[in-house]
FIVO-162254 format. One record per residue: residue in one letter; x, y, z of N, C-alpha, C in turn. Coordinates in steps of 0.05 Angstrom, whole numbers, plus 5000, padded with zeros to 4 digits. Atoms other than C-alpha are relative to their C-alpha. Example, Ala and Ser with C-alpha at 12.3 -4.5 7.8 and 13.67 -1.06 7.14 Angstrom:
2
A501849765000524649105156501850245000S498449764999527349795143498550225014
//
This chain:
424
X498950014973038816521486499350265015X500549724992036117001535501250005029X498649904959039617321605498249975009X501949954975036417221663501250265014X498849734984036417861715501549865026X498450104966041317851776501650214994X497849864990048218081791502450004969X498450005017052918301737503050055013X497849964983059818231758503449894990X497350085007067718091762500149705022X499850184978069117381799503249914998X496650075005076217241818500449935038X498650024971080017131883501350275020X498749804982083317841899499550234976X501249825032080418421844500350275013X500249674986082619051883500950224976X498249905024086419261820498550084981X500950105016081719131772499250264989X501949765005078919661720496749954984X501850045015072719271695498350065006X503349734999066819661728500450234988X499849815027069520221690499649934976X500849995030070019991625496249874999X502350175005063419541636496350214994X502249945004059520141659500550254972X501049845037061120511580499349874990X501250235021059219901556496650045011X503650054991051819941594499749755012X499150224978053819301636499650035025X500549854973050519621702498249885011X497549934982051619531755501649805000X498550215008057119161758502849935026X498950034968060518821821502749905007X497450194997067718581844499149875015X500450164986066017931867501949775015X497850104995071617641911499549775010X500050254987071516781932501449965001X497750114999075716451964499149674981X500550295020077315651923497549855006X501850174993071715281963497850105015X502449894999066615781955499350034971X501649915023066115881882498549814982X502150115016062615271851497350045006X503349924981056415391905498950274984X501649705007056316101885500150094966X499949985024057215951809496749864988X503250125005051115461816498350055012X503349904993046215861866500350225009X499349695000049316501864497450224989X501549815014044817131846501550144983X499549895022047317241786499450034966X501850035031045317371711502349994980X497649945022052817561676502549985018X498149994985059017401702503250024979X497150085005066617551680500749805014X498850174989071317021708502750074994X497349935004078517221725501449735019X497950164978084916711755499049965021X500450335014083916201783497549784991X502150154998077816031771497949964971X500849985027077215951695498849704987X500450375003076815201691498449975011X502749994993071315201743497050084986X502349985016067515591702499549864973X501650225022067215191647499049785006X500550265002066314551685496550015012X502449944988059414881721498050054971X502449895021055915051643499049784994X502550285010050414681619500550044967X499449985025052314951552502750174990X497849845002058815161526501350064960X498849935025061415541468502249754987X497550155012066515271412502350025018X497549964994071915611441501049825027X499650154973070415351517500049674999X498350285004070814671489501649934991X496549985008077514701454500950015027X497749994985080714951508498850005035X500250174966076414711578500350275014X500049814977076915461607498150254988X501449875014072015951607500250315016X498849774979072516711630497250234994X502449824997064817001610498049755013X502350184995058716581641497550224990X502849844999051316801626497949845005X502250244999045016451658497650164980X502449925020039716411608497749785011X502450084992033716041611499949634988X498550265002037615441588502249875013X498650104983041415351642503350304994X497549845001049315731649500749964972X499250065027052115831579503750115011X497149894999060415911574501650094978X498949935023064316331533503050105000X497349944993071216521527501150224983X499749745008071617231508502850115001X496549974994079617281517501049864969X499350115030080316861452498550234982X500649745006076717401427500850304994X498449784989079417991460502250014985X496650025001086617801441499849994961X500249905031084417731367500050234989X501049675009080918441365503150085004X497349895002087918651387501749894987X498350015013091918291344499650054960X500549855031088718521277500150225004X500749694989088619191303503150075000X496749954998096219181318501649974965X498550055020098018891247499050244979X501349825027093119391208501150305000X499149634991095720011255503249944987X496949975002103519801249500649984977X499050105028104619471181498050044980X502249945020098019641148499749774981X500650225011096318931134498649805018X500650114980092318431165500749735009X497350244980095417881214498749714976X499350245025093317331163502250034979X498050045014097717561115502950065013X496849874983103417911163501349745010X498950254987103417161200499649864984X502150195019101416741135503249775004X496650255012108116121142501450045019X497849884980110716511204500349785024X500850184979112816241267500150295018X500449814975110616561328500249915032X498550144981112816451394498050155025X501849924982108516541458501849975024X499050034980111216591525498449915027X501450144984108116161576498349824997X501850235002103915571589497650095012X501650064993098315771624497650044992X501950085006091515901620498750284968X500549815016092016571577501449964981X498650105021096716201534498149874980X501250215017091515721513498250184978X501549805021087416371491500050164979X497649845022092816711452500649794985X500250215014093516071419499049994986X501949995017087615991399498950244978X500949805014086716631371502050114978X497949975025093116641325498849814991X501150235022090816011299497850024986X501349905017085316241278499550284984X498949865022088316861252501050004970X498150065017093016611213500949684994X498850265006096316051184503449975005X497549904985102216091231500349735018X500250304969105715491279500750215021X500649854957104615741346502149825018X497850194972111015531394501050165016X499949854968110115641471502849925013X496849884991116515821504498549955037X499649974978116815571575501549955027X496850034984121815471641499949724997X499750195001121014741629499149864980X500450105025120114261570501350034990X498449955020122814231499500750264993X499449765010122214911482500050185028X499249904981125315321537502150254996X499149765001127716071549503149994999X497549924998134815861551500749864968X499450145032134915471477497850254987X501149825012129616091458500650064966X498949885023133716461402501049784984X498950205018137715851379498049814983X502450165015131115471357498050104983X502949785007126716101336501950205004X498649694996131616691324497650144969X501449885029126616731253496750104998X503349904991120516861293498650314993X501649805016115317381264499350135022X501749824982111717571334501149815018X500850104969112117451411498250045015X501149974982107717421455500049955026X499850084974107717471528497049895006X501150064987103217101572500349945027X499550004977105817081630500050175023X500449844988104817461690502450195009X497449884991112917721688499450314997X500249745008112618471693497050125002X501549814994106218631715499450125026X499849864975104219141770499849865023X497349824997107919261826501949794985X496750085009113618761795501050144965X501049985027114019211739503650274998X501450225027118219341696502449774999X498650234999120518691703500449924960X500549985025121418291632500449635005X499450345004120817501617502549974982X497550005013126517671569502250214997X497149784993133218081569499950084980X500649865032134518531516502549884977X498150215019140618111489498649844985X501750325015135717491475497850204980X502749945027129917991437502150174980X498150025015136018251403501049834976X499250175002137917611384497849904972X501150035025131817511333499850194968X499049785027132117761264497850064987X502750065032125217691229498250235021X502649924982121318031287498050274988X501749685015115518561263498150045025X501649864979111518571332500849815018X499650024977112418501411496349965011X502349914979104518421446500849825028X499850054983104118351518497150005010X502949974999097318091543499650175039X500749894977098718511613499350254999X500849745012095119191611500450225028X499849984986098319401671503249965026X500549755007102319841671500249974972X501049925028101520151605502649844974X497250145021109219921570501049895026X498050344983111519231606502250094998X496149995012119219141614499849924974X500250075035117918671542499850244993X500449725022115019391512502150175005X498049824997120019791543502849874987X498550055019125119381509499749974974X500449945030122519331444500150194982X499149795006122019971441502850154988X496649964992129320071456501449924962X499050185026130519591398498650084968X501949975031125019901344497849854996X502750205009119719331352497450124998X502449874992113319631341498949705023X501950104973109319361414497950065011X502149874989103919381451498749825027X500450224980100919151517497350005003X502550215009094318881533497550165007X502549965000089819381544498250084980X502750125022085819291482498249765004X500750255002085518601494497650035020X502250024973081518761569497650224985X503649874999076619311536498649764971X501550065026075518921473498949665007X500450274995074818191510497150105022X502449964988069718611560497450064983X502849895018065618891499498949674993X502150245000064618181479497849865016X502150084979061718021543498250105005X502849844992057618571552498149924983X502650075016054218371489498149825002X501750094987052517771517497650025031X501749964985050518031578497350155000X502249785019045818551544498649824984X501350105028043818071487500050244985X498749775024045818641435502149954995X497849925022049918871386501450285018X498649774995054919391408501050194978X498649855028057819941367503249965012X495850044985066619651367500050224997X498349814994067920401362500050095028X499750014976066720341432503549915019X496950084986073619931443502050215002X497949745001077520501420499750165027X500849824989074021001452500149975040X499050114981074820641524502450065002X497850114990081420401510501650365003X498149805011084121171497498950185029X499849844976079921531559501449825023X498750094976083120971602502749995003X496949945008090121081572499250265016X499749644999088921811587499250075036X500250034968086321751665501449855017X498250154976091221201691502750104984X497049945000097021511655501450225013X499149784986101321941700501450174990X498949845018103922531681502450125016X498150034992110922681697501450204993X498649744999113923431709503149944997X497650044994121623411687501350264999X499049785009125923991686502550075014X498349864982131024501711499550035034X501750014975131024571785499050374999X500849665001127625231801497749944974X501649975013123125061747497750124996X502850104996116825031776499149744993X501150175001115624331767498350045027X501949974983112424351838497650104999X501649775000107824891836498749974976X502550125023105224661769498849805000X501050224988104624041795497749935008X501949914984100124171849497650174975X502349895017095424621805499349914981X501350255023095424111749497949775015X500250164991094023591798496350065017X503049924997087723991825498450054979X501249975020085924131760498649764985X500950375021085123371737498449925034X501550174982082723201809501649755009X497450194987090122701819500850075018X497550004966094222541876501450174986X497549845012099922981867502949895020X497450074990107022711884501350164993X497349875010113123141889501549825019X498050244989119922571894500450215017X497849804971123823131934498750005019X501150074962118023091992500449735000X499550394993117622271988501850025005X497150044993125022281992500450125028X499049894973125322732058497749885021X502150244984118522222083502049825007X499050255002122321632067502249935023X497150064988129121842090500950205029X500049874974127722382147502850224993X498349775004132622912110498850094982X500949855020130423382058503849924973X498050015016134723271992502050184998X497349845009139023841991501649975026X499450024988140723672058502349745003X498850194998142623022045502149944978X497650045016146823161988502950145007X497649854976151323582027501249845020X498550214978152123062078500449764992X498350255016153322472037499949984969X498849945033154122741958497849904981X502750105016149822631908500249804980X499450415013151921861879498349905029X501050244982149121581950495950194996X502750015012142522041935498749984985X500750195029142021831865497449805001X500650245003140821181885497249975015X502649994982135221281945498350184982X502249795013132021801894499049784976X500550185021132121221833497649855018X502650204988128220701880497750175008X502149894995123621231900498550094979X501749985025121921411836499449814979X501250325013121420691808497349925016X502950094987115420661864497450094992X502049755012111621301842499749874976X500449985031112721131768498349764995X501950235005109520381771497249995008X501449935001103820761793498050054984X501349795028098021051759497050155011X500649774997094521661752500950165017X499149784986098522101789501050244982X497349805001102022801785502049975006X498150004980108622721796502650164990X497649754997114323351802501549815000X498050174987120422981804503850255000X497549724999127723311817501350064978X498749945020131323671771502549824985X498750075004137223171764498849604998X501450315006132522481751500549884973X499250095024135622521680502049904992X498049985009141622421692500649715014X498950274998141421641711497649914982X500450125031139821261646497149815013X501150184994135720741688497250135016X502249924992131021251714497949974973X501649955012127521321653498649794996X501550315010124920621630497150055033X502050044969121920671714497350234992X502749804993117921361705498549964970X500249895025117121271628497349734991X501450264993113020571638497150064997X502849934991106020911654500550315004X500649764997106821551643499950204974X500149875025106822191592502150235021X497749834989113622601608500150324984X499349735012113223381600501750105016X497349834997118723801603499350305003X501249704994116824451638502950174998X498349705010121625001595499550265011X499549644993123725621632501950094993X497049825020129026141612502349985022X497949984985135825971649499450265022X499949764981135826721677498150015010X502549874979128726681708500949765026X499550304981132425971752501750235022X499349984968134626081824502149805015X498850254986140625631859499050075026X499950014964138425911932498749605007X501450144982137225271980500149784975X499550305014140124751913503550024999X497750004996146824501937501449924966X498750205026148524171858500050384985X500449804997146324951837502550144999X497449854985151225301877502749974993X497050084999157224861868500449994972X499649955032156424781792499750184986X501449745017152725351774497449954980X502150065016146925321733499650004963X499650015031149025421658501549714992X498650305002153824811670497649705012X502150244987147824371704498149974974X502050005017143324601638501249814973X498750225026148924371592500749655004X500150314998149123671620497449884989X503849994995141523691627497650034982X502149905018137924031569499249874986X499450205019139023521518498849735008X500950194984137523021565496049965010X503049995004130223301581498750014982X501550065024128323361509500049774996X500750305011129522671488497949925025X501950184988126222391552496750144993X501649815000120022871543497549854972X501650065023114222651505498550314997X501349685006111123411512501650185011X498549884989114824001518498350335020X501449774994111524651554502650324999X498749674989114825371557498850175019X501449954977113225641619498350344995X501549705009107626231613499850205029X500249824969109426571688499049915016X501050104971105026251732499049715007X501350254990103325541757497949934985X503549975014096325621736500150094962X498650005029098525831670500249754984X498350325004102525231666497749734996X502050254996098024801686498049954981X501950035026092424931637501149974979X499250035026097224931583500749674991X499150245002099424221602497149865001X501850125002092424001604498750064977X500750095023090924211539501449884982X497950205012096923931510499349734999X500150364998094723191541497449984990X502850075000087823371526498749895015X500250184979085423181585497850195013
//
């Protein structure tokens, strides 16, 4: 089977999001195009399009399979196809997501339990969440993992999210498929943390959304001990398949890693917490030039948003009513990615902030020495004092904190220290 030359590309309906010209061009997949149709343009441009390799994303997965002149195993099982390649035998179809979702689920059982998903799922049941078309792919790719019954969980039918636990509380794995909880509705969750509670056997959570980094599902599993994971393995390791066809080669898979870990490391934001007076700002900013990120500090968004500066507005209406306008502002920033973002000194002290900034990001804790802190121009400061704001507070920024820094005197200091810390 050989490629023809043309257009290598992404084909979907709305791909502004998307990160697969990145990963495509480490793969050697170049150049490589977001190709946007609307419904009753894409069979035309599937059959006299200039193209040689095509992904295929929502909704237009079933089209592509029904346009091949030849189609893989997989695309005839399941009628949807999400790689095309014209060869010299007409369109061939392949379905590199049944794929994808494998590479990541042996990868998850060998990293967490140090065993592989044939034996981890060998009698198990496993429970999938959703019907649609990424269901059919995750399906297929436990089934031929393992020797596991596969039962999809959806809002209608026999097996349904409100009989869930009572039918399958002995389930081995979940999987999401569904689009609940990904960016911006994030972090949403297709399930509450009572119901993933509720199972007893569980040894893994995957989420096939890679976007943001821990779903609501991961952020509760977490919570609960599940080892989790969300789906961006599944997108570099379902692209490496494709590239190979688009290339005709062999790839080297230490490629998937090596992707999936610089794209963890460039869309994850990194997230200044601390005392006020810290310097979160000011390291901020000079981190933030240093990597070449936007740089957010919440305390300006908050005086954009709301047309007062925060210390202003906690003086004039207390700081429970700015809490709350500071939480939604930093649930916006945090479902972001790649930013810098300073946030205020007291963002620790509502429980529900963290899950929001903690989603897509890497939380350092910029350590200074009480006596080098300042209350001028912080009304919480002043009225409490600052030894009593640390003892609420201190305790609170270590746990949230995935890196801690000790401040070395200057911004710039700072900043390089936090960039070798993330390695970045």
């Amino acid at each position: 089977m050989e490629a023809r030359q043309g257009t290598l590309g992404l084909l979907g309906r709305k791909l502004g999001h998307s990160w697969s010209p990145q990963i495509h061009a480490r793969l050697g997949s170049t150049p490589y195009a977001l190709i946007e149709k609307e419904p009753d343009e894409v069979r035309d441009y599937l059959l006299s399009g200039d193209w040689s390799g095509l992904n295929v994303t929502i909704p237009y997965k079933r089209i592509a399979a029904e346009v091949a002149d030849v189609q893989s195993p997989r695309v005839e099982r399941l009628g949807v196809a999400n790689t095309l390649v014209r060869t010299s035998e007409g369109i061939f179809a392949e379905n590199t997501d049944v794929l994808g979702f494998g590479w990541m689920l042996q990868r998850f059982f060998e990293r967490q339990l140090g065993t592989p998903a044939s034996k981890a799922l060998d009698g198990a049941e496993v429970l999938v969440l959703g019907s649609g078309g990424a269901c059919q792919a995750v399906r297929a790719a436990l089934e031929q993992a393992a020797d596991c019954r596969v039962c999809v969980i959806s809002r209608t039918g026999d097996d349904t999210y409100e009989t869930i636990v009572d039918r399958h509380a002995h389930a081995r794995l979940i999987v999401n498929t569904t689009p609940v909880g990904m960016y911006p509705s994030c972090p949403q969750s297709p399930l509450d943390a009572a119901t993933l509670a509720g199972f007893d056997s569980l040894c893994g959570v995957l989420d096939v959304i890679y976007n943001p980094e821990r779903t609501g599902l991961v952020l509760l599993a977490e919570e609960l001990g599940i080892p989790a994971e969300s789906g961006l393995a599944m997108l570099v390791s379902q692209a490496f398949y494709a590239s190979q066809l688009f290339q005709q080669k062999k790839l080297d898979e230490a490629l998937v890693e090596q992707i999936e870990t610089d794209l963890r490391k460039s869309q994850r934001n990194i997230i200044l917490i601390g005392m006020p007076g810290a310097g979160k700002t000011s390291t901020g900013r000079a981190l933030a030039r240093l990597l070449h990120r936007p740089f957010i500090d919440l305390d300006d968004a908050f005086e954009v948003e709301v047309g007062s500066s925060a210390a202003a507005y906690i003086t004039a209406y207390g700081e429970e009513t700015f809490r709350e306008q500071e939480s939604a502002i930093a649930a916006r920033y945090g479902a972001q990615s790649g930013l810098v973002i300073a946030s205020g000194g007291g963002i620790v002290t509502r429980q529900r902030n963290y899950p929001a900034i903690h989603q897509n990001a890497c939380i350092v804790y910029v350590d200074r020495p009480l006596y080098q802190l300042t209350s001028a121009g912080r009304p919480l400061s002043q009225s409490r004092g600052i030894r009593q704001l640390a003892k609420e507070r201190l305790s609170l920024y270590e746990s949230w904190a995935d890196e801690v820094i000790s401040c070395t005197g200057s911004a710039a200091g700072d900043a390089l220290l936090i960039r070798a810390k993330l390695g970045l």
